[in-house]
N, C-alpha and C positions, 0 to 999 in steps of 0.2 A: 348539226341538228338535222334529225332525218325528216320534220314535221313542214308539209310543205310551207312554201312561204305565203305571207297573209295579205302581205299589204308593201306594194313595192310605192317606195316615193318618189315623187316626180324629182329630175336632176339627179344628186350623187349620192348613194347609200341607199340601203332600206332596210324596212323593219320586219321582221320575221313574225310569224304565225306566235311564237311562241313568247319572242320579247313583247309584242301586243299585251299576249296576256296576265306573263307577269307583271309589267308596268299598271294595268290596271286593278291587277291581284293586290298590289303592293300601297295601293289606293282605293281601297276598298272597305265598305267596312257595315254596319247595320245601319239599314235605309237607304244605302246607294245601290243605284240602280244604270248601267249602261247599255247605252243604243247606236245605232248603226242610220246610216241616211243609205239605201242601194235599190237595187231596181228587178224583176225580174223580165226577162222577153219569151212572148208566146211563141217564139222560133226556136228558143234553148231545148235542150235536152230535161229530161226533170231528172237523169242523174246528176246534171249542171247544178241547178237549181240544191237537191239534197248536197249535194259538196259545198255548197257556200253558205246554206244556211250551219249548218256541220262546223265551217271554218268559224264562224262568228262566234257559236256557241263556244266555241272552243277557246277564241280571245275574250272569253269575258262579257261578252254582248248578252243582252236578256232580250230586250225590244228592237224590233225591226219597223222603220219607216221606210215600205215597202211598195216603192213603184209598179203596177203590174198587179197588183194584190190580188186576185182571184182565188176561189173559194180552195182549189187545189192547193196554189201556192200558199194559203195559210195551213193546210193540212199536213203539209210538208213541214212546215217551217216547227207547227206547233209539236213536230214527231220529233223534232230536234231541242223540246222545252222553250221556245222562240214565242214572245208574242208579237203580233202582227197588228201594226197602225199604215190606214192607206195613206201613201203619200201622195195628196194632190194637190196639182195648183190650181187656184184659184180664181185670180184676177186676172191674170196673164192666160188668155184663153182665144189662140186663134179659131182657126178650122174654116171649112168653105162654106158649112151652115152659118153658121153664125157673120163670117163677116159680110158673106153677100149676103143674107135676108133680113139682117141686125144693125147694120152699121151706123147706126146710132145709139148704140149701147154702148160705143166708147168711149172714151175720155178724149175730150178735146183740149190744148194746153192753150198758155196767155196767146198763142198767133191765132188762136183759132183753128188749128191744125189738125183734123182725129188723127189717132193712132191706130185707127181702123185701115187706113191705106198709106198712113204716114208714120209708122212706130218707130219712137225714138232708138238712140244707141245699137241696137241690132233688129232683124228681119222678123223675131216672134216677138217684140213686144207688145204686143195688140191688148192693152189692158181695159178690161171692164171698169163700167163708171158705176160707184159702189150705192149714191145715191139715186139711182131709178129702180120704180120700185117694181118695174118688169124684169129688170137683171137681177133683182134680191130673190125675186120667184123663181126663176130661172134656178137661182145657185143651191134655194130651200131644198129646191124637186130634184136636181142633181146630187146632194149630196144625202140627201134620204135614202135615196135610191142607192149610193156607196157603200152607205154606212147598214142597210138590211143584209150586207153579205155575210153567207157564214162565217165563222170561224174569227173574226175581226174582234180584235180586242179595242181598237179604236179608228179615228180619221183625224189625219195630220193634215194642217195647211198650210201649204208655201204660196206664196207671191199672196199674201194675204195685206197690200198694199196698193198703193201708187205705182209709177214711175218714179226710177231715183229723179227728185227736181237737182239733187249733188251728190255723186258719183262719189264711193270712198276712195283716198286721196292718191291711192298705187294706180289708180286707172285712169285719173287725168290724161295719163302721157297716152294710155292707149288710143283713146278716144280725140285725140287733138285738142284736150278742151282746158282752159281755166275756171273753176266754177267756185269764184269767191263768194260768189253773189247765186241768187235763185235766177238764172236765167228763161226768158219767154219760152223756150223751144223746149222748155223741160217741166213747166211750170204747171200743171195739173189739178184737175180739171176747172174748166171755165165753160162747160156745155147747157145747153138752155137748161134743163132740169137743175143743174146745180145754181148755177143765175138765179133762177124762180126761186127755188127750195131754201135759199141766202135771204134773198131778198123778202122774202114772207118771215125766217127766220128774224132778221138783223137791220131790216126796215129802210135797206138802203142797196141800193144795185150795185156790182163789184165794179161793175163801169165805171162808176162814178168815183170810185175808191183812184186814189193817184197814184199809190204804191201799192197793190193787194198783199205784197212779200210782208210788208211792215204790220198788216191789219190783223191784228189778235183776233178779234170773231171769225175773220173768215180762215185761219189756220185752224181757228177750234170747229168749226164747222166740219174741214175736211177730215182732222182725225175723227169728230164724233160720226162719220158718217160709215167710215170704216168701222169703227166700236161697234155699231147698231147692227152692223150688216155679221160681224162676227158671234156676237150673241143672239143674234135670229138663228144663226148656224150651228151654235151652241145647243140651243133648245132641240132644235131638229135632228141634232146628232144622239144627243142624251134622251130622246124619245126613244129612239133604235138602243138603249143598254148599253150605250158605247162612250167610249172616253173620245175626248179632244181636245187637242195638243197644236200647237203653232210651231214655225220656224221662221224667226222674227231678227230685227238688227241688233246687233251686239248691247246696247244699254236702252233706257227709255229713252235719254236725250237725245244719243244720234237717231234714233228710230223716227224720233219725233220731225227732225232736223232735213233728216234725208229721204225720208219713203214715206211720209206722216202718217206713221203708226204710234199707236199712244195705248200700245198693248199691255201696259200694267193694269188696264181697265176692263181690260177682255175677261169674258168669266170661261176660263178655260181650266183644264185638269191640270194639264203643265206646260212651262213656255219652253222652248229649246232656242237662244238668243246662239247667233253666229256670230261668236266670238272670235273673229280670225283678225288674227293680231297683225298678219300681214298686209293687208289689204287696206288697211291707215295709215302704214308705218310706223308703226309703235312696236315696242319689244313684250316679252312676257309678261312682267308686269302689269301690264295694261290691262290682262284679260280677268287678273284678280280684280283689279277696281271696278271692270267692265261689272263683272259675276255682281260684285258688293252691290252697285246701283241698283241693277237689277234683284235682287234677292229682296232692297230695301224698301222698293217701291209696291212688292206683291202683297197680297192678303195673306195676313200668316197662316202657314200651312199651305200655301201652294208651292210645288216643289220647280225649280227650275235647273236644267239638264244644260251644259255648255257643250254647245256645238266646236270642235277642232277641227279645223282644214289640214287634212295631213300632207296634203304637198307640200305645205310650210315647213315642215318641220326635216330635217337634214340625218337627223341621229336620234338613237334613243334617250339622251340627256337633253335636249331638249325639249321630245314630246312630255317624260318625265318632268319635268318644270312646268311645262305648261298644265298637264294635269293635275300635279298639285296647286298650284295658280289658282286653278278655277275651282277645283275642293272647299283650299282657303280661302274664300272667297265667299262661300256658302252654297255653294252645288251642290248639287244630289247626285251628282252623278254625270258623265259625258257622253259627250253623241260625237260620233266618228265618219267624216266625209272628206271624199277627195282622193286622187291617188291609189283607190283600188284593185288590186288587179290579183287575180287567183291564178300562180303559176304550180308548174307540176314540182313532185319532189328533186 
């Protein structure tokens, strides 16, 4: 095949520019639609940049979530037929402004611990507490400001959560941890505002609660507080003419369960759930049932796009499964991350 290769997979084998695209040619059909998760750097070349928007279009991609987004790189992308959604994150927002002038704007867990100088599992988790209502300000004026760029067909948000309080179950061993349970050191947030915000809410201080893990109001609490903060962002995105789209946990349950996101509530244009089959240990399958929950719990007519981890996948017969998986399942379509890499012919 002279077409260069598209997409090498991590470990043995890869998938070529062109098996990409018929794989997803061959799944294809009226109303489906596929996306790409990638990034661009203001150090690249903008030949770089047109080669890979080029390559995408080429596998079948329509929409780009698009790290870097600048008014340029959608110009590009859009000269390649490409539309272009910003991918940002959200909650998970270090930087030297913020943690030194703010450092109360983060979530602090059951030890009382912020994640402003103590963030869990790795060195950027420094996540935003979603109920203050100077951080919801913060994120309205930020992503106003995203969402006024040219050329932007929308804004995507990732880390549009918690901290994991339970880690999916491939990364136990990374991490050293058993997490049958909601453990303290993971367990989010417990910061004055939230305290107060419960306690005027549910009439009762989380102090005083014996098990918070077990207490139904204050689980509904934290998801609803995430909902509130995603459709204030909603509104301010959809003011600027623009779509907004999430990249969320694989079904409502585990979402709920692991990051307390209860984003079948979110008023979003489309969800894009990370269905990565490997990272629970579960086989193919899974990702159809994962897709079915998900499809079931939306308001009909919102479309939802299943996220593929391509490092997972070894050969073309099983990305193939997997994409139809998530088709049958009731997809509109896939979004493709992981394992990218654009070598020469």
């Amino acid at each position: 095949m002279k077409r260069r290769a598209f997409l090498q997979l991590l470990g043995s084998g890869s998938l070529a520019l062109g098996s990409v695209g018929r794989l997803l040619a061959a799944n294809s059909g009226p109303g489906l639609h596929h996306w790409a998760w990638t990034r661009v750097l203001e150090d690249e070349k903008r030949s770089v940049w047109q080669r890979r928007f080029a390559d995408f279009r080429e596998a079948g991609v329509s929409s780009l979530l698009l790290g870097g987004a600048t008014e340029e790189a959608c110009r590009l992308a859009a000269a390649e037929g490409l539309q272009v959604h910003a991918w940002t994150w959200t909650m998970c927002r270090g930087g030297a402004e913020l943690l030194t002038n703010h450092p109360q704007w983060f979530v602090v867990n059951r030890n009382g611990v912020s994640a402003s100088d103590n963030p869990p599992y790795v060195p950027y988790y420094h996540f935003l507490c979603p109920s203050r209502p100077e951080v919801r300000q913060y994120l309205i004026e930020e992503f106003s400001r995203i969402a006024a760029a040219e050329g932007l067909t929308g804004v995507h948000l990732d880390y549009i959560r918690y901290p994991d309080v339970i880690l999916p179950r491939a990364l136990w061993e990374k991490y050293g941890l058993v997490q049958n349970e909601e453990l303290p050191a993971f367990d989010y947030c417990y910061c004055e505002a939230c305290r107060d915000q419960f306690k005027s809410l549910a009439g009762q201080d989380i102090e005083d609660i014996a098990d918070p893990t077990q207490d139904e109001s204050w689980r509904h609490y934290r998801w609803n507080s995430i909902t509130t903060l995603v459709n204030q962002l909603s509104k301010t995105i959809r003011d600027q003419n623009k779509m907004i789209t999430a990249a969320v946990f694989p079904s409502p349950t585990i979402a709920r369960r692991l990051v307390r996101q209860d984003w079948s509530k979110w008023n979003l244009d489309a969800v894009l759930p990370m269905v990565y089959q490997n990272f629970y240990e579960e086989d193919i399958a899974w990702i159809k049932a994962s897709v079915q929950e998900g499809v079931q719990s939306l308001p009909a007519g919102r479309p939802l796009y299943a996220g593929l981890f391509l490092s997972s996948f070894k050969d073309e017969g099983k990305f193939e499964q997997a994409v139809v998986a998530a088709l049958e399942g009731g997809a509109r379509g896939i979004s493709l991350f992981g394992g990218v890499r654009h070598l020469k012919s």
